[in-house]
TORVO-354248 format. One record per atom (N, C-alpha, C): x, y, z. Coordinates in steps of 0.2 Angstrom, whole numbers, padded with zeros to 4 digits, always signed. Layout:
XYZ ...
# end
This chain:
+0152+0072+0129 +0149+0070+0135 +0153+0064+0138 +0155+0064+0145 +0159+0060+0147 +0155+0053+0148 +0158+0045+0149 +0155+0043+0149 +0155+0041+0157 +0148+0039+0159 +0145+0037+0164 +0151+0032+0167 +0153+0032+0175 +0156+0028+0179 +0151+0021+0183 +0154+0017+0184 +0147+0013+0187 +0151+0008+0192 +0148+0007+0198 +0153+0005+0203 +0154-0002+0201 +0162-0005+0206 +0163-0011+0205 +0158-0017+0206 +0155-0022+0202 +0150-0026+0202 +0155-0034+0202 +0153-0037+0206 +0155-0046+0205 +0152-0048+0198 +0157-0052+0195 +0157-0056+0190 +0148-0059+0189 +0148-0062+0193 +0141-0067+0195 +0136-0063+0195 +0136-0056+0198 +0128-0054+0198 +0126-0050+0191 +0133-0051+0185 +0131-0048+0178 +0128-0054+0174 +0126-0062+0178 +0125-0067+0173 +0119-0065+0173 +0112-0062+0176 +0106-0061+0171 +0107-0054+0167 +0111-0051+0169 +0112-0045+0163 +0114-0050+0155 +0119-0053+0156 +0123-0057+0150 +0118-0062+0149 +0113-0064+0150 +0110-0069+0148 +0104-0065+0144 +0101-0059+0147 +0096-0057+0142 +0099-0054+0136 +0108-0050+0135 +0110-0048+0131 +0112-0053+0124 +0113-0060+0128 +0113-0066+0122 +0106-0066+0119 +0101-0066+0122 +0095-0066+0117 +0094-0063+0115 +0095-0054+0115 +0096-0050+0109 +0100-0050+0103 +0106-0052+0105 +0110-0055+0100 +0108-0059+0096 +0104-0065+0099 +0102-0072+0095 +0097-0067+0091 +0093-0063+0095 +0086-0063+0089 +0088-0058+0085 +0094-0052+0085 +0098-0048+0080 +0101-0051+0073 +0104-0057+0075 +0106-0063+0073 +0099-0066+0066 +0095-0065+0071 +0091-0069+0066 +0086-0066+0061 +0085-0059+0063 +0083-0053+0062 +0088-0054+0053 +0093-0054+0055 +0096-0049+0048 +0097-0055+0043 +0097-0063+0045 +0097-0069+0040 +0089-0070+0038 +0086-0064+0035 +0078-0066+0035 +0078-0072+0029 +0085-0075+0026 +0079-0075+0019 +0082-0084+0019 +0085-0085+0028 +0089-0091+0029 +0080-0094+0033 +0080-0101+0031 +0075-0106+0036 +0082-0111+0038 +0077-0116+0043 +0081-0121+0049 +0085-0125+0043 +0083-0127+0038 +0086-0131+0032 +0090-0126+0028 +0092-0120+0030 +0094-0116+0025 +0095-0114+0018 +0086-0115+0017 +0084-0114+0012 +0082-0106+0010 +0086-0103+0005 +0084-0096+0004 +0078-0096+0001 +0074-0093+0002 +0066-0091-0002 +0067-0085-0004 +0065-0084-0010 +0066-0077-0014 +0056-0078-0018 +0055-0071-0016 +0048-0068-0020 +0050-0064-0024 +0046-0066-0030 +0049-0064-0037 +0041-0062-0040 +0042-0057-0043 +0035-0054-0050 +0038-0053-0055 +0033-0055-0060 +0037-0054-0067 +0030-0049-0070 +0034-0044-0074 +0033-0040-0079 +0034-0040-0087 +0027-0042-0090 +0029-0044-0097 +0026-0036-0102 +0029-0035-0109 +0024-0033-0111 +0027-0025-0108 +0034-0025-0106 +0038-0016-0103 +0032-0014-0098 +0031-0020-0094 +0027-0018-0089 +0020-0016-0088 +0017-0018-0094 +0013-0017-0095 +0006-0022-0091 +0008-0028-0090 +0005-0033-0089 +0009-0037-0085 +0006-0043-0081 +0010-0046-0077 +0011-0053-0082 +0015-0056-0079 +0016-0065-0081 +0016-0069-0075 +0010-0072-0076 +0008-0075-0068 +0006-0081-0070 +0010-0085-0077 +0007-0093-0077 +0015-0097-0080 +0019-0093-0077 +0027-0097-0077 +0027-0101-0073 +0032-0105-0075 +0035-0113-0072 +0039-0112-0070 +0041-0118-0065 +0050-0120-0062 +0054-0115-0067 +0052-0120-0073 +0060-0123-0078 +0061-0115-0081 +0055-0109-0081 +0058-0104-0084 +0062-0097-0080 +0063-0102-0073 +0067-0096-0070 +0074-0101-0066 +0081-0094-0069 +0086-0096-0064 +0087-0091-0060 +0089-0093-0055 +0092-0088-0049 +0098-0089-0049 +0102-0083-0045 +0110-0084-0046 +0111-0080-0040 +0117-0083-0035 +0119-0080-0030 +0126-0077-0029 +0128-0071-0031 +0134-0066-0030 +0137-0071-0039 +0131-0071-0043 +0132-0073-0050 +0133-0079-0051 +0134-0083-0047 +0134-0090-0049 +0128-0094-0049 +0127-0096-0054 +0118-0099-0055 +0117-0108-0048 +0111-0105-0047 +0109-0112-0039 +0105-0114-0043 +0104-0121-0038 +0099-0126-0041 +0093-0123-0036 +0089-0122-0041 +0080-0123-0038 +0079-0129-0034 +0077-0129-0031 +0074-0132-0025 +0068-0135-0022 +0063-0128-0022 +0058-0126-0021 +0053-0118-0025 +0047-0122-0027 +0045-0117-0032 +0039-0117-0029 +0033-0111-0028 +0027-0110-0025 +0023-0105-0032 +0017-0106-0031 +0013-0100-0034 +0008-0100-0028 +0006-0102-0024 +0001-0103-0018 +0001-0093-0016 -0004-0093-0017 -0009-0086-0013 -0009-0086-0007 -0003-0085-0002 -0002-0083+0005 -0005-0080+0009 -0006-0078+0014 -0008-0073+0019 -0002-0069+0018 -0003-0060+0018 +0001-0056+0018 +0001-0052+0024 +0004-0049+0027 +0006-0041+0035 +0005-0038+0032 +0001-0033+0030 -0001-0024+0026 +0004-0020+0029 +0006-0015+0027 +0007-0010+0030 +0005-0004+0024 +0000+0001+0027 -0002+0005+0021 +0002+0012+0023 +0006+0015+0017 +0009+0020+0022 +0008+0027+0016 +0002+0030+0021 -0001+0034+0016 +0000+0041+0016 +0001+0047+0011 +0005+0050+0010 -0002+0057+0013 -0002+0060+0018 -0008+0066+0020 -0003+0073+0020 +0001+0072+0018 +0007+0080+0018 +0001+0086+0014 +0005+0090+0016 +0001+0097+0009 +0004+0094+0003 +0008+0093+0002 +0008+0092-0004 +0005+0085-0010 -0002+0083-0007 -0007+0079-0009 -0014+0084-0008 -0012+0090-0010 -0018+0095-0013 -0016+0096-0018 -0025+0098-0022 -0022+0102-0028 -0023+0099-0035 -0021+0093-0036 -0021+0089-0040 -0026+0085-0042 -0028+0081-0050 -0035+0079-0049 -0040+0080-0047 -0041+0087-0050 -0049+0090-0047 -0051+0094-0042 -0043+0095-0037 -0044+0096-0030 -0047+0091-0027 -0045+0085-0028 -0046+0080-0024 -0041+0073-0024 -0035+0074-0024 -0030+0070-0023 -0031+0064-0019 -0032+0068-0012 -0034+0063-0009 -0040+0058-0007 -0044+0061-0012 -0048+0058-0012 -0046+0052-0018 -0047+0053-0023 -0041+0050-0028 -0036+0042-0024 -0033+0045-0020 -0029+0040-0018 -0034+0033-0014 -0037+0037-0013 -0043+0032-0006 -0045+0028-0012 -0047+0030-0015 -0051+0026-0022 -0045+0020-0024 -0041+0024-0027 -0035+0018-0029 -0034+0012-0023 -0032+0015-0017 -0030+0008-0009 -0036+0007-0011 -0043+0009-0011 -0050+0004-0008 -0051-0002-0014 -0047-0001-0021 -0046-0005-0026 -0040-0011-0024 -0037-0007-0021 -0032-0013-0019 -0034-0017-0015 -0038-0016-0009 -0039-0019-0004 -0046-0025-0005 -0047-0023-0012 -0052-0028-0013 -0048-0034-0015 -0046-0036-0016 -0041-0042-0017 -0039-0044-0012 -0038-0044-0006 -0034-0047+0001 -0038-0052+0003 -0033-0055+0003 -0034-0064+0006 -0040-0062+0013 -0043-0066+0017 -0047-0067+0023 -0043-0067+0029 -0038-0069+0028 -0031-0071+0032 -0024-0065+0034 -0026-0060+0028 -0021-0054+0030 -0023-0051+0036 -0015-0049+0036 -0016-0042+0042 -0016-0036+0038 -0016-0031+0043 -0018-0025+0040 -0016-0019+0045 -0012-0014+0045 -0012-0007+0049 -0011-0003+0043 -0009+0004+0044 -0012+0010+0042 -0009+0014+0045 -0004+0018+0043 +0001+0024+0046 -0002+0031+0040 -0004+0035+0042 -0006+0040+0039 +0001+0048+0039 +0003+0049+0036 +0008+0051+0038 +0010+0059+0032 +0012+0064+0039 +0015+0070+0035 +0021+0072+0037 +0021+0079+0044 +0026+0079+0047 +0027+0075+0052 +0019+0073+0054 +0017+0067+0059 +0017+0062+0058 +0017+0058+0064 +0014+0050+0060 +0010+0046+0064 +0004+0044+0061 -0002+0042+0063 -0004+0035+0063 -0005+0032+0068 -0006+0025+0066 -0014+0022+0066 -0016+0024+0063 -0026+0020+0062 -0028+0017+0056 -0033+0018+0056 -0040+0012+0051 -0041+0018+0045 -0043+0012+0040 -0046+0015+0032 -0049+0018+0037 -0056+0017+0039 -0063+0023+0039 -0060+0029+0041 -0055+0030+0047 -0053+0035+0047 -0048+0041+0040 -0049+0038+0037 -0044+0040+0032 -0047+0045+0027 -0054+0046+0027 -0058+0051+0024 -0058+0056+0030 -0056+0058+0035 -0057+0063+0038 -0050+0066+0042 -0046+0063+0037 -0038+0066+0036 -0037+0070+0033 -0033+0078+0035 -0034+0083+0028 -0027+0082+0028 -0024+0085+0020 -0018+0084+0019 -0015+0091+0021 -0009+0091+0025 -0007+0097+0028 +0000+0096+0030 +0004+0100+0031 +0011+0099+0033 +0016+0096+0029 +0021+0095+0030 +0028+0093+0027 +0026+0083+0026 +0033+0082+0024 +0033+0073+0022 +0038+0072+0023 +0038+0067+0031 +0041+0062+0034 +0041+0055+0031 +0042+0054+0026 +0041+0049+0022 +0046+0043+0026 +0050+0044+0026 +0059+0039+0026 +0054+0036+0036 +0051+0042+0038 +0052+0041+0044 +0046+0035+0047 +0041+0036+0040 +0034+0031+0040 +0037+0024+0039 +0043+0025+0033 +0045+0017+0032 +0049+0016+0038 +0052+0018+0042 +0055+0014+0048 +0048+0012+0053 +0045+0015+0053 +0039+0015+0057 +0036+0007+0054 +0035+0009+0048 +0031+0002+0047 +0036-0004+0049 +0041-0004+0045 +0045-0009+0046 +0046-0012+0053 +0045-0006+0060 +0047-0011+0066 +0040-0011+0068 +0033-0009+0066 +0027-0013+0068 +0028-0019+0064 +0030-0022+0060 +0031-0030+0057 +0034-0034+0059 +0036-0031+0065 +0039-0037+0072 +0033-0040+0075 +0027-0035+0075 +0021-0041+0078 +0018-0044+0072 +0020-0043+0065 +0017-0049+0062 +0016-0054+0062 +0011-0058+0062 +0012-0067+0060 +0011-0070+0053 +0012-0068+0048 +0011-0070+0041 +0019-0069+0039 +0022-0074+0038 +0028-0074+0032 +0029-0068+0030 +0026-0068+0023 +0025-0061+0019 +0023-0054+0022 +0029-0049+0023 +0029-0045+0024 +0029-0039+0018 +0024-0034+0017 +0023-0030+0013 +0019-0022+0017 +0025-0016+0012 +0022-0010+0016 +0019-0007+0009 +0014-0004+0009 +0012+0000+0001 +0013+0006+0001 +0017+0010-0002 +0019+0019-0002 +0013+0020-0007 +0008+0024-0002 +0005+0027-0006 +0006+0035-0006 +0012+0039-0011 +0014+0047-0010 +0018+0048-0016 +0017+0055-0017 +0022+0056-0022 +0029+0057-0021 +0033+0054-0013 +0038+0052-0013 +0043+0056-0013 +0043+0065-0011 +0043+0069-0008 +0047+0068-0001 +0053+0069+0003 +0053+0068+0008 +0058+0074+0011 +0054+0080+0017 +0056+0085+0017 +0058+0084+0024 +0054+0079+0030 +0053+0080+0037 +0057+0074+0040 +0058+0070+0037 +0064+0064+0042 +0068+0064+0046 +0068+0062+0053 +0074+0062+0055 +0078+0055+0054 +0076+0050+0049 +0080+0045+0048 +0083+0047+0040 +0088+0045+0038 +0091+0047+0033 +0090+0039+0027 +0090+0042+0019 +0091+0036+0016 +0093+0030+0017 +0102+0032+0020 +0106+0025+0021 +0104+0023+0027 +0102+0026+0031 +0099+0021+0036 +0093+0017+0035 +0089+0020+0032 +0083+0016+0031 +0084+0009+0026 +0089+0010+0019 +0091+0008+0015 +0093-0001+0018 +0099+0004+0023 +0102-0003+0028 +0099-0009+0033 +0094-0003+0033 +0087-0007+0038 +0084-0012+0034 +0082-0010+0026 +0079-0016+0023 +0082-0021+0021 +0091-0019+0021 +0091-0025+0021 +0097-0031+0024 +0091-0029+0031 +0091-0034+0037 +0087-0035+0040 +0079-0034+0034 +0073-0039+0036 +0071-0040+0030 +0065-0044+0033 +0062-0046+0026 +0055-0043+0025 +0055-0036+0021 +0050-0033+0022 +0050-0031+0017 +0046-0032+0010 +0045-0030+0004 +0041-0023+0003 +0043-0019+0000 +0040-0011-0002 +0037-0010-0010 +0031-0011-0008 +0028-0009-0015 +0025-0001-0015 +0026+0003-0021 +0024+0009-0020 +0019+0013-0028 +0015+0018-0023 +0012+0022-0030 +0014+0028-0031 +0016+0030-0033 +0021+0035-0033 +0016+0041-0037 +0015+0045-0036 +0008+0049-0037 +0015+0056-0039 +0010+0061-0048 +0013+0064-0053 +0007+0070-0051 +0009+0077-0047 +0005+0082-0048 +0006+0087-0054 -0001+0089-0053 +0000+0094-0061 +0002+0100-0064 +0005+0103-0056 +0011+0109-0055 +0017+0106-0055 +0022+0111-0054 +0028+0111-0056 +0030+0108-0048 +0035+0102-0048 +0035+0099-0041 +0039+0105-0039 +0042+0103-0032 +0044+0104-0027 +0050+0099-0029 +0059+0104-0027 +0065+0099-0027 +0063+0091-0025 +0059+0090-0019 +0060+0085-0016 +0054+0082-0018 +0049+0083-0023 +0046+0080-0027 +0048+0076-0033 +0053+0081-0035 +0057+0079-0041 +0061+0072-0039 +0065+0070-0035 +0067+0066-0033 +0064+0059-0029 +0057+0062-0027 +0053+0058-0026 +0052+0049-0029 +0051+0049-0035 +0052+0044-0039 +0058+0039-0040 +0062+0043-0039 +0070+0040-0037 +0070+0034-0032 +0069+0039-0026 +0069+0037-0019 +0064+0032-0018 +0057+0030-0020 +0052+0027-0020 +0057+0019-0023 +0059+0021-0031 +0062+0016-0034 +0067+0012-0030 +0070+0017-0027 +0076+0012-0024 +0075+0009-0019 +0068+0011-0015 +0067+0007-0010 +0066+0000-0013 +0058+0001-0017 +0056-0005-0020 +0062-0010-0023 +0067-0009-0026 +0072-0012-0030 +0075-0016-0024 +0076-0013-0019 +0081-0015-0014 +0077-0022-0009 +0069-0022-0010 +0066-0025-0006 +0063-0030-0010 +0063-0030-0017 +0061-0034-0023 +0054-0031-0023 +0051-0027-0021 +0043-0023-0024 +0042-0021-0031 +0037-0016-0032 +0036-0014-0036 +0035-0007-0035 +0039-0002-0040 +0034+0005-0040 +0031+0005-0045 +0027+0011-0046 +0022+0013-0054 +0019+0021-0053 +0024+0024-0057 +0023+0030-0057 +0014+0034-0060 +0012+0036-0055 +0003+0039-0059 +0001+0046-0058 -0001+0047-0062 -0002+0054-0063 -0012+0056-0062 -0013+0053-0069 -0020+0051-0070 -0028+0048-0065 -0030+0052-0064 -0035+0046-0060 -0035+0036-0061 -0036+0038-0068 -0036+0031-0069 -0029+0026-0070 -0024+0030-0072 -0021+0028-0070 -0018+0025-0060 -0018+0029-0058 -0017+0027-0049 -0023+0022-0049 -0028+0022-0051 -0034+0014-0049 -0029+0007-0052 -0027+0011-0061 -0024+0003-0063 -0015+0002-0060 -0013+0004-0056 -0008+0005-0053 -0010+0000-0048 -0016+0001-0042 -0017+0000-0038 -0020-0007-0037 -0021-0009-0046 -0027-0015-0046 -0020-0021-0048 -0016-0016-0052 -0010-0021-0054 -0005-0024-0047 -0004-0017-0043 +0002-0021-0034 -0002-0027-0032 -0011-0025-0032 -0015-0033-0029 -0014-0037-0033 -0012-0037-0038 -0012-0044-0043 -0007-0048-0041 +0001-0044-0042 +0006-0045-0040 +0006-0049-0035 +0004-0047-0029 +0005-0048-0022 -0002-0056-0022 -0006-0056-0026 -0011-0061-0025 -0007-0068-0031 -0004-0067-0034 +0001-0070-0041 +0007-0073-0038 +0011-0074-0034 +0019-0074-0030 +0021-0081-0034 +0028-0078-0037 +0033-0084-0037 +0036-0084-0032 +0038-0091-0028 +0042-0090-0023 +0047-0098-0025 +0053-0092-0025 +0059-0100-0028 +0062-0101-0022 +0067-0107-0020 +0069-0108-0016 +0076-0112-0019 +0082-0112-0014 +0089-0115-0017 +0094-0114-0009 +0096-0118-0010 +0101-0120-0005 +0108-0117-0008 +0112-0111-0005 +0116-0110-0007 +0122-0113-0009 +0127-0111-0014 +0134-0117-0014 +0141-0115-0009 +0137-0105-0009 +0143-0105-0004 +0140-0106+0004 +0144-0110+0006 +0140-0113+0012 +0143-0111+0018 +0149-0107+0018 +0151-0100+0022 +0146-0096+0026 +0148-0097+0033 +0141-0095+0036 +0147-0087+0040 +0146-0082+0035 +0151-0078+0037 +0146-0072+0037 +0141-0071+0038 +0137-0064+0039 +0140-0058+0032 +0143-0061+0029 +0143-0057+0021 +0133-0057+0018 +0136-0050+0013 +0132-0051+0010 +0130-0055+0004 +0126-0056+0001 +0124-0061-0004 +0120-0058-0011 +0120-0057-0016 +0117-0053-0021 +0114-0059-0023 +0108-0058-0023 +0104-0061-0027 +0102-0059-0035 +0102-0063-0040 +0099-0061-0046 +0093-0066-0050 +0088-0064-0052 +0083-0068-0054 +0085-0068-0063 +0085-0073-0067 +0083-0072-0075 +0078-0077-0077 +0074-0072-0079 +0067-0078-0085 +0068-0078-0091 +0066-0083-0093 +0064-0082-0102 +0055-0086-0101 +0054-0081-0105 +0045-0082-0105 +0045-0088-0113 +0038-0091-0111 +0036-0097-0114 +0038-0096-0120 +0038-0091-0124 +0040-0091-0130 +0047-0091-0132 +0049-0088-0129 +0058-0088-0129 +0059-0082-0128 +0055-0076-0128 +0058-0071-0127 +0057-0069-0120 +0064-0064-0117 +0066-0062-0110 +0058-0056-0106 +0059-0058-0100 +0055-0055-0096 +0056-0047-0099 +0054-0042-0099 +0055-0036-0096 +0057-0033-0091 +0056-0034-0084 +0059-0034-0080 +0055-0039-0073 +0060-0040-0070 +0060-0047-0065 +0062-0041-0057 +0056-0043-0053 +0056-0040-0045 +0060-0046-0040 +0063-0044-0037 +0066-0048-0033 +0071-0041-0027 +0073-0047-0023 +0074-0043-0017 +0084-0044-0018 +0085-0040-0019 +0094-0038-0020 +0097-0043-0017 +0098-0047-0012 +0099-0050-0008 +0098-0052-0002 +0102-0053+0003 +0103-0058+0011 +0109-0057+0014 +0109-0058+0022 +0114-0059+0023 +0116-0064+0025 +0119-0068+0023 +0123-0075+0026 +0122-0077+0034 +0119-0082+0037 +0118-0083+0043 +0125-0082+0047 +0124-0083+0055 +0130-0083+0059 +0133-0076+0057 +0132-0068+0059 +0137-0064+0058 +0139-0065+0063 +0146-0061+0065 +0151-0062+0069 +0151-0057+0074 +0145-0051+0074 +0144-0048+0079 +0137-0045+0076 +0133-0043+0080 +0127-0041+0079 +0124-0034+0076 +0123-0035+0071 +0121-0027+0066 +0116-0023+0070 +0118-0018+0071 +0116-0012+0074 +0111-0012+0072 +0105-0010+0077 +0098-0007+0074 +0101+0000+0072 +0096+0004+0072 +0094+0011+0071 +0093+0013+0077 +0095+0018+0081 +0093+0020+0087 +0087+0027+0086 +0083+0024+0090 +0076+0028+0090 +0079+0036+0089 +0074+0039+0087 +0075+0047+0085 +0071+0052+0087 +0067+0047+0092 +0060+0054+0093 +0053+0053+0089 +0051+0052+0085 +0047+0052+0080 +0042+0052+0084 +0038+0055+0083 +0030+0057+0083 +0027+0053+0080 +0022+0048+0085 +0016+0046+0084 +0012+0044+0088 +0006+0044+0081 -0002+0046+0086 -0002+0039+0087 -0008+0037+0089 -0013+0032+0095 -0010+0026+0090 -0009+0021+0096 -0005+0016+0095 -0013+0010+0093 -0010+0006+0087 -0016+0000+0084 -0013-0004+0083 -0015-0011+0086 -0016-0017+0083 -0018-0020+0076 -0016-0026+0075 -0017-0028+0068 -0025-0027+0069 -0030-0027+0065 -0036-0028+0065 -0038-0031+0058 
# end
C-alpha cells in the first residue's frame, strides 16, 4: 500500500501535534521503566516456596534474601511484608474445552476454586473479570454461573486485554489470575508479543492451570508450558490441577501468596540509564540453612531513559463484550 501524501504544513502549526506526541513518549517511557521510582529504587515482589512447593514460607527476614542484578549481587535497601491493596484481573477460561471433566462440571469446579480465592482479598482491592473463549467478555463473578463453555481459546488475546485494562488501576500491585487449562487456539496476538508486552509493565500473572481427564487437544498439551512462561516472566505463580480438590487448594495457596508479599528494594550499581535490559535474580536460604525450593520473582526491568520509545502492540480487532469498570 502506498504511503499517504499530505500537503505542505508550516513548522509552527505541528507545535500542538509535537507537544501531545512528547507526552506519549514521556508516558511510553514510563510505561516500560515500571520497576524504576523518583529515587530509583527497583522494588521486586518475590514468593517463596518451601517444602518443593508444597507450602509457602511467609516469615522470612531481610538478612535471608539477596538479590542480584544481570548477577551482580545489590545492597537491600528496602524490605516490606505489609498486605497491600491489589488490581484483579480474573481471566477466566469459558472455551468448550472446560466441559467434560470433573463430573461434568468443570466449570462449576472452577467457580468454587475463584470463590475460594476471593475470599482473602483485601477491602481495598479492585477487581474485573474477562470471561473468555473465542470471545472476550468483560463482567462480574455473579454473572459467571450463567456462562456456558463453548467455542475455541483466545487465551494470549485475554492476557493483552487484561493487561491494558490495568491502565485504569490505582493500586501499585498489579495481578491477572489465569484461571484455564492453557490451551490457546483463537489468538490473534502471538506469544512473543504478548511475552514482550510483559515486560514492559508491571503486571504480575498468577495461573490455575486445570488437567482434563481425556486425552488433551495439541494445544492443551502445551498449555502448561505457555501458562508457565508467562508466570516465570512476571514473577507469578502456576499450579498445575487436575482434582477438585486439588484446583480449591491451588486457589487457596495464589491467595496466601498474594496476601504474604516480600517486597525488596535496591538501588542499582549500574547506574547507566541506557533502556537496556536488567535481569533480575532473587536467592534465599531459609532459617535453617537449607535453600528455598524455588523463589518467584519478575525476570527483570528495563533501565530508565530508553532512547526511543518501545512500541505498543497495535490493536487487532479483538472482540469484546460490554465494557466494566472496576467495581
Amino acid at each position: 500500500m502506498k504511503a499517504a501524501r499530505f500537503p505542505f504544513v508550516c513548522w509552527y502549526h505541528l507545535l500542538p501535534v509535537l507537544f501531545v506526541v512528547s507526552l506519549l513518549v514521556v508516558s511510553l517511557l514510563a510505561e516500560s521503566t515500571w520497576a524504576q521510582t523518583a529515587d530509583d529504587l527497583v522494588l521486586v515482589n518475590v514468593t517463596v516456596a518451601a517444602e518443593y512447593g508444597k507450602r509457602l514460607a511467609t516469615k522470612l527476614k531481610q538478612e535471608n534474601f539477596q538479590i542480584f542484578e544481570d548477577n551482580r549481587l545489590q545492597q537491600l535497601e528496602f524490605f516490606s511484608t505489609d498486605d497491600t491493596p491489589i488490581s484483579l484481573g480474573v481471566l477466566f477460561d469459558v472455551s468448550a474445552s472446560m466441559q467434560g471433566s470433573h463430573g461434568g462440571d468443570k466449570l462449576g469446579i472452577t467457580r468454587q476454586g475463584l470463590n475460594e480465592f476471593l475470599q482473602a482479598s483485601n477491602p481495598r482491592d479492585e477487581l474485573f473479570v474477562i470471561a473468555f473463549s473465542d470471545h472476550l467478555l468483560v463482567t462480574k463473578i455473579p454473572e459467571l454461573p450463567h456462562l456456558q463453555a463453548k467455542g475455541r481459546t483466545a487465551l494470549l488475546d485475554a492476557v493483552y486485554l487484561g493487561i491494558e485494562k490495568m491502565r485504569d488501576a490505582h493500586n501499585a500491585r498489579k495481578v491477572l489470575l489465569i484461571i484455564s487449562d492453557g490451551g490457546d487456539n483463537a489468538s490473534r496476538y502471538t506469544e512473543s508479543e504478548i511475552k514482550k508486552r510483559l515486560k514492559e509493565v508491571d503486571v504480575q500473572i498468577d495461573s490455575i492451570c486445570l488437567l482434563g481427564s481425556g486425552p488433551p487437544a495439541p494445544e492443551e498439551v502445551r498449555g502448561p508450558r505457555l501458562l508457565n512462561e508467562l508466570s516465570d516472566l512476571s514473577g507469578g505463580m502456576t499450579i498445575v490441577a487436575g482434582q477438585a480438590d486439588e484446583i480449591l487448594a491451588a486457589a487457596k495457596m495464589l491467595a496466601e501468596a498474594l496476601r504474604n508479599p516480600y517486597v525488596l528494594g535496591y538501588r542499582p550499581k549500574n547506574t547507566a540509564r541506557d533502556g537496556t535490559w536488567r535481569k533480575i535474580g532473587v536467592k534465599v536460604v531459609l532459617p535453617n540453612g537449607s535453600k528455598a525450593h524455588h523463589v518467584y520473582a519478575r525476570a527483570g526491568y528495563f533501565a530508565p531513559n530508553v532512547p526511543k520509545a518501545t512500541s505498543a502492540i497495535s490493536g487487532k480487532g479483538i472482540v469484546v463484550g460490554e465494557k466494566s469498570s472496576y467495581h
